[in-house]
VEXDREN-2710 file (C-alpha; in Angstrom, 1 decimal):
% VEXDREN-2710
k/r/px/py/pz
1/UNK/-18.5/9.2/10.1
2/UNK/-17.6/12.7/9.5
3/UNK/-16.6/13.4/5.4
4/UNK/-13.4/14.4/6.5
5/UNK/-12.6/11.2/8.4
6/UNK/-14.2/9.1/5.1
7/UNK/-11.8/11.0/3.0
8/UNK/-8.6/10.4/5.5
9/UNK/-9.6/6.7/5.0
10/UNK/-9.9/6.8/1.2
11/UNK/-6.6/8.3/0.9
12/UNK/-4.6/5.9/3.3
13/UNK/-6.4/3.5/1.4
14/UNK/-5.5/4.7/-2.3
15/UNK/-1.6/4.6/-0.6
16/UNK/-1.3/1.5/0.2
17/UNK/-3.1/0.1/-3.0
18/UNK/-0.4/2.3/-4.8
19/UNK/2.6/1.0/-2.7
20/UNK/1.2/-2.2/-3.2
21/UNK/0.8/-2.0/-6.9
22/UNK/4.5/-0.3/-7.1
23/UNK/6.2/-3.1/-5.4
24/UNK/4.5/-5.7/-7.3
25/UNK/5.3/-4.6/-10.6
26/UNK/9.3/-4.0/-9.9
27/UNK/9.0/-7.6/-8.4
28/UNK/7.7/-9.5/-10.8
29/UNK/8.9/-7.7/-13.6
30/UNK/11.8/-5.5/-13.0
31/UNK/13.4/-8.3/-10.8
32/UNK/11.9/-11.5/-12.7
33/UNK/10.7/-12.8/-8.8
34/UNK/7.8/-15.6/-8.7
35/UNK/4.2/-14.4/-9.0
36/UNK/3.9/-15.4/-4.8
37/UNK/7.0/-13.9/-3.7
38/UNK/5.8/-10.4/-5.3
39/UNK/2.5/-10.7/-4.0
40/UNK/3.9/-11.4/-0.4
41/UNK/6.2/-8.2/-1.1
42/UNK/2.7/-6.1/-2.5
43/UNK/1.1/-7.9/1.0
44/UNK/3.7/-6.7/3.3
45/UNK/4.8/-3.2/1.0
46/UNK/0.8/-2.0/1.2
47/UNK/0.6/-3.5/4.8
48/UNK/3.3/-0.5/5.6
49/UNK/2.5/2.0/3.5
50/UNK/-1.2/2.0/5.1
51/UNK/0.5/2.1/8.6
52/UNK/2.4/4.7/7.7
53/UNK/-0.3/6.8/6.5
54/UNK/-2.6/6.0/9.7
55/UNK/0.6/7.4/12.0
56/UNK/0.7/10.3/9.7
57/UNK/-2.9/11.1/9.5
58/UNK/-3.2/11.2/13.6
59/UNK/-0.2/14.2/13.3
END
């Protein structure tokens, strides 16, 4: 794997962790929702959010 491919992956990585991380804490504490409910949100949010950044890496 070429270093700039590893470094495309890091970074689409490092979004969805951050997406994931985002939506979990406004669920569970900025809306009061039920420690599974956010983690299903963080699941689905950083699910996206690296899909997202895979379409636009390919640009």
């Amino acid at each position: 794997m070429k270093d700039g491919q590893f470094k495309t992956w890091q970074l689409m990585v490092l979004h969805a962790m951050a997406a994931a991380a985002f939506i979990f804490l406004l669920q569970r504490y900025g809306l009061n929702a039920s420690l599974d409910s956010a983690l299903l949100w963080a699941l689905t949010f950083g699910g996206c959010a690296a899909g997202l950044a895979y379409s636009q890496s390919k640009r």
